[in-house]
Steps between C-alpha positions, in 0.01 A plus 500: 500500500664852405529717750240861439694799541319814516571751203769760536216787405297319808829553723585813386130678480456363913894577650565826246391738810701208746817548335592825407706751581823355731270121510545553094877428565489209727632182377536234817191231508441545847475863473302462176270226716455740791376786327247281286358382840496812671261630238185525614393523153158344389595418161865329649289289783338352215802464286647303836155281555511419100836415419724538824795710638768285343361543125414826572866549548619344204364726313581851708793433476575481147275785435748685802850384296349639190424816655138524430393630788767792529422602126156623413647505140620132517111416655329641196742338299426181669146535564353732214111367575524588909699879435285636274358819586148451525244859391465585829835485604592724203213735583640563851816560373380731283334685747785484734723612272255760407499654929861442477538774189273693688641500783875578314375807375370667861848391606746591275408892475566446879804368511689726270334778702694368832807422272517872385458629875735303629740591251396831540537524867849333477623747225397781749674326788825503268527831400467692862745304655836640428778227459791503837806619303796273548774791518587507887683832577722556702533776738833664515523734815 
């Protein structure tokens, strides 16, 4: 009987929130095991009750030495169906990137005004404070 192995888009989709981050670079089984079991995860309970820790691990891990959960990049690569951006997703970007603009051009104008005043304020500072000459005289009585 072949042994069932849950699909690396299964692993990755249920531990991609588990290991990322500083867990994205760890590479020891027992490390790999502990974090998988701390999860309190819904979706990785049922990974354990369906296929068990052990397989589980099998297939972390190769996903871990590949880097696919440090890279976003490498994930899409890997996993085209489960990174797509769905229309919401894009929608909310949209708009976020929309307040973001906004929100850039209140700023900005403010900024350079604080820029210039400082600047200002230290080019008035400079030029009424006379520089300590470095001629010492001498006194000849």
């Amino acid at each position: 009987m072949a042994v069932r192995l849950p699909s690396e888009e299964l692993i990755y989709t249920a531990l991609k929130d588990v290991f990322k981050g500083n867990a994205a670079l760890v590479r020891k089984p027992k490390k790999v095991k502990e974090l998988i079991e701390k999860s309190s995860s819904k979706a990785i309970k049922h990974l354990r009750r369906d296929y068990g820790t052990e397989r589980i691990l099998c297939t972390t891990k190769v996903l871990l030495e590949q880097g696919i959960f440090q890279s976003t990049l490498k994930a899409k690569e890997r996993f085209p169906k489960i990174c797509e951006v769905t229309h919401s997703q894009r929608a909310a970007r949209k708009s976020s990137n929309a307040e973001a603009a906004r929100c850039e051009v209140v700023a900005v104008p403010n900024v350079i005004k604080e820029q210039q005043a400082v600047s200002i304020s230290a080019s008035v500072g400079k030029s009424s404070v006379k520089p300590l000459s470095d001629k010492r005289t001498v006194n000849k009585s």
